[in-house]
C-alpha positions as CSV (number, residue, x, y, z in Angstrom):
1,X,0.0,0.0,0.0
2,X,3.2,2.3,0.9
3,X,3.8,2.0,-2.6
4,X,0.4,3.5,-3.8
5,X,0.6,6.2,-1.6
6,X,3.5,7.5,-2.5
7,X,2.2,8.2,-6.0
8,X,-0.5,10.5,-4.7
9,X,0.4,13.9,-3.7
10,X,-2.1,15.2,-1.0
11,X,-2.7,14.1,2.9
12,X,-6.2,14.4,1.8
13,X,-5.9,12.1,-1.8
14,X,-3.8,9.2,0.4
15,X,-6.7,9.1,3.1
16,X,-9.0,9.1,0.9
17,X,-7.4,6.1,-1.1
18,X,-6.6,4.5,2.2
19,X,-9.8,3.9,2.7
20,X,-11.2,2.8,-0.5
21,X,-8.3,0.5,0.2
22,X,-9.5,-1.0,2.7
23,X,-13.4,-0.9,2.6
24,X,-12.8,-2.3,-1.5
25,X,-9.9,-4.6,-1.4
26,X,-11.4,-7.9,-0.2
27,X,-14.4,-7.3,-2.7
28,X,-12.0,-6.7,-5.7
29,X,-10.0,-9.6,-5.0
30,X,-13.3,-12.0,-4.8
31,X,-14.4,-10.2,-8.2
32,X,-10.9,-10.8,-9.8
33,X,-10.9,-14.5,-8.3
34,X,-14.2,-15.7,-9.9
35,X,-13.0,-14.4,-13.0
36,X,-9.8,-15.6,-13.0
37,X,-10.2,-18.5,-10.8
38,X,-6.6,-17.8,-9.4
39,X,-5.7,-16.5,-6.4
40,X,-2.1,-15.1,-7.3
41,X,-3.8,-13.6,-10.7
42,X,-6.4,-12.2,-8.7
43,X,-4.1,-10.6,-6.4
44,X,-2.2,-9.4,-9.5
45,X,-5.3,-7.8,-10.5
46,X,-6.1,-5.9,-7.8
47,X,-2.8,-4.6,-7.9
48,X,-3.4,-3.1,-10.8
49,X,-7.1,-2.2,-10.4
50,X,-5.6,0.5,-7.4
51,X,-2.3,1.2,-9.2
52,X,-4.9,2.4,-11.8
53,X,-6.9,4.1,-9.4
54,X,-4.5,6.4,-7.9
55,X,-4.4,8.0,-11.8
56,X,-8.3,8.0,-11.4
57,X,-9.1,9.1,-8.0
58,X,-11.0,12.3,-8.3
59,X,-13.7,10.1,-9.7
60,X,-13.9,9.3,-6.9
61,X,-16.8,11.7,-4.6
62,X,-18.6,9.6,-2.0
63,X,-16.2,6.3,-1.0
64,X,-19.1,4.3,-0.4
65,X,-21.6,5.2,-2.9
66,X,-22.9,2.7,-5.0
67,X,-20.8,4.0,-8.0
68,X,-17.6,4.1,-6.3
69,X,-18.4,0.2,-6.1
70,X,-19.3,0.2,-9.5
71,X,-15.9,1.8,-10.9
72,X,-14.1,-0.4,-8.8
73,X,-15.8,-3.1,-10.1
74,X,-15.2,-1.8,-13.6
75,X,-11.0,-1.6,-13.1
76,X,-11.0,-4.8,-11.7
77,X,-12.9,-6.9,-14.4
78,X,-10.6,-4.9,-16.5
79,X,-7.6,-5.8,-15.2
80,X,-8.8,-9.4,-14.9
81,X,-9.8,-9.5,-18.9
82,X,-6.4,-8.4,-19.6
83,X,-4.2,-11.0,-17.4
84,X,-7.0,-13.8,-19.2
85,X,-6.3,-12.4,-23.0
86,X,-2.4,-12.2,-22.4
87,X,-2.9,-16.4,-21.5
88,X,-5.6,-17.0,-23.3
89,X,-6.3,-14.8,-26.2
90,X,-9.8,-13.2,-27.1
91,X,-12.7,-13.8,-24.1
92,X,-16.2,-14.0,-24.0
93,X,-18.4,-11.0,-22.2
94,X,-19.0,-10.9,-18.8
95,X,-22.4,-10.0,-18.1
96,X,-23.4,-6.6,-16.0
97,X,-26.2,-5.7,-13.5
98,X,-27.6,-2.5,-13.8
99,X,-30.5,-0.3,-12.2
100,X,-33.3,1.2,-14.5
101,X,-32.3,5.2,-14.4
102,X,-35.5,6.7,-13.0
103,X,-37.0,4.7,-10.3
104,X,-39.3,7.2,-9.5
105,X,-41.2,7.2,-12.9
106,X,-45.1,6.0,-13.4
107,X,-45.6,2.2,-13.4
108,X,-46.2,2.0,-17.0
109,X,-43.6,4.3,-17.7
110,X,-40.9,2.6,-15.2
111,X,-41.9,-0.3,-17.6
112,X,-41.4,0.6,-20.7
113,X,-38.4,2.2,-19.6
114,X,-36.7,-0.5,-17.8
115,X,-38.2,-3.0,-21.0
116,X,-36.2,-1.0,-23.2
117,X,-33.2,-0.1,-20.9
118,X,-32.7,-4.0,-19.8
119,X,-32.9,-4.6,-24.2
120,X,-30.7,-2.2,-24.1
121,X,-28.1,-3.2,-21.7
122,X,-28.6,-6.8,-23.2
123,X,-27.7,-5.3,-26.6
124,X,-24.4,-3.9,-25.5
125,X,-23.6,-7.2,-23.6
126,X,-23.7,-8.8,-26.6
127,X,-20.7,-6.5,-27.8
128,X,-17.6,-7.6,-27.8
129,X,-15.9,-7.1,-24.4
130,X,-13.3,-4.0,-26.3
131,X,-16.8,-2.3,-27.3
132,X,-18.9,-3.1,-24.1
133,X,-16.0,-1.8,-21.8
134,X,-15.9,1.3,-23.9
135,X,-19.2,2.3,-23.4
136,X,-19.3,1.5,-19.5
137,X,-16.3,3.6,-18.6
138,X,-17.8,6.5,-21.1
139,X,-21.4,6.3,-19.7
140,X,-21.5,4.7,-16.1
141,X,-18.3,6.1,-14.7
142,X,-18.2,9.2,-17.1
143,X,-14.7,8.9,-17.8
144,X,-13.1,11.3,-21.2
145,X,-11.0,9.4,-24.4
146,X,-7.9,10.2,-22.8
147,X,-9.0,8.3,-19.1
148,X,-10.5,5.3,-20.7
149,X,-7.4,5.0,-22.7
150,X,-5.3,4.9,-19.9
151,X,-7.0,3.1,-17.9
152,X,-6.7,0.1,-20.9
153,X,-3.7,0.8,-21.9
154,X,-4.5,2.0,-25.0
155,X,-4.3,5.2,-27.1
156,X,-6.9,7.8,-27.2
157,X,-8.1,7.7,-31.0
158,X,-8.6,3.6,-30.5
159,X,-11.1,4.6,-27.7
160,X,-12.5,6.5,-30.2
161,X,-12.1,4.1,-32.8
162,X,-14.0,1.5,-30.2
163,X,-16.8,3.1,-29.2
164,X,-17.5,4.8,-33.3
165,X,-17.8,0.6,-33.8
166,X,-19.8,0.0,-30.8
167,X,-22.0,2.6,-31.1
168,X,-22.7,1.3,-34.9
169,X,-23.3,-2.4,-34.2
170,X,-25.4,-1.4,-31.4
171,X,-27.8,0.4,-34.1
172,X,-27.5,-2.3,-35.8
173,X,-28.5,-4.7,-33.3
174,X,-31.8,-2.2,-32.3
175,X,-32.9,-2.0,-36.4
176,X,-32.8,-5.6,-36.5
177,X,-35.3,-5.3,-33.5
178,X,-37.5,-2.5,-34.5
179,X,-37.9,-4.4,-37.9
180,X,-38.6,-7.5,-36.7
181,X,-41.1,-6.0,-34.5
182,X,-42.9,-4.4,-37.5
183,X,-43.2,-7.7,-39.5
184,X,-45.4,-8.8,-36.3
């Protein structure tokens, strides 16, 4: 941990990490373990889930917010996707739980809504796991070209490159839908 700290500047940025550290390491690890279904490569992702995470800390508002978890969780799967393709090659996408948007709408229009959100996030989990984390560092953690690319280890334009794709087979995916709901 000594070696995390001293890459952040402030008293205020190495509590702050500190404990993230501690309330999120034991959670990361489990996440990295089922995916990896190693305990050294799990503990190799974590390591570089926080390394990454001291370059991404002022994402960072409320340490125990639901999407403070979620970013973590994010990094980690990450992390763990990368240490499986360097052994393995290309892997298949993990899936994602998420929450309709606006829990406080009407009942028929929290239905529709979450009908079309949870086609929606089935859509994108369909995506290839270069497209789908593209879009969930861009929309759920709200992260710029630049971030996301460093947080993959890749450049900027290829974010950009990734998400132009994503964004097209996606449309794809929903006219295929839309038209095979009009031939009903």
């Amino acid at each position: 941990m000594l070696l995390y700290l001293s890459m952040l500047d402030t008293q205020e940025e190495k509590d702050k990490f500190t404990e993230i550290y501690q309330q999120y390491q034991h959670f990361c690890w489990y996440v990295a373990n089922q995916l990896l279904g190693d305990a050294h490569l799990a503990e190799d992702a974590v390591q570089d889930a926080f390394l990454a995470l001291t370059r991404h800390l002022d994402k960072i508002e409320d340490v125990e917010s639901p999407r403070t978890r979620k970013f973590l969780l994010t990094i980690v799967k990450s992390k763990a996707v990368d240490i499986l393709r360097r052994q393995h090659g290309e892997i298949s996408v993990d899936e994602l739980d998420r929450e309709p948007a606006d829990p406080e709408a009407d009942v028929l229009g929290a239905y529709i809504t979450k009908e079309n959100y949870n086609h929606l996030i089935s859509c994108i989990l369909e995506l290839e796991e270069a497209y789908r984390v593209i879009f969930e560092y861009k929309y759920v953690h709200q992260l710029s070209d630049k971030e996301i690319a460093q947080l993959l280890d890749i450049t900027p334009k290829l974010v950009n490159v990734r998400y132009f794709r994503a964004r097209k087979k996606l449309q794809q995916m929903l006219e295929k839908e839309v038209a095979g709901h009009a031939g009903r």
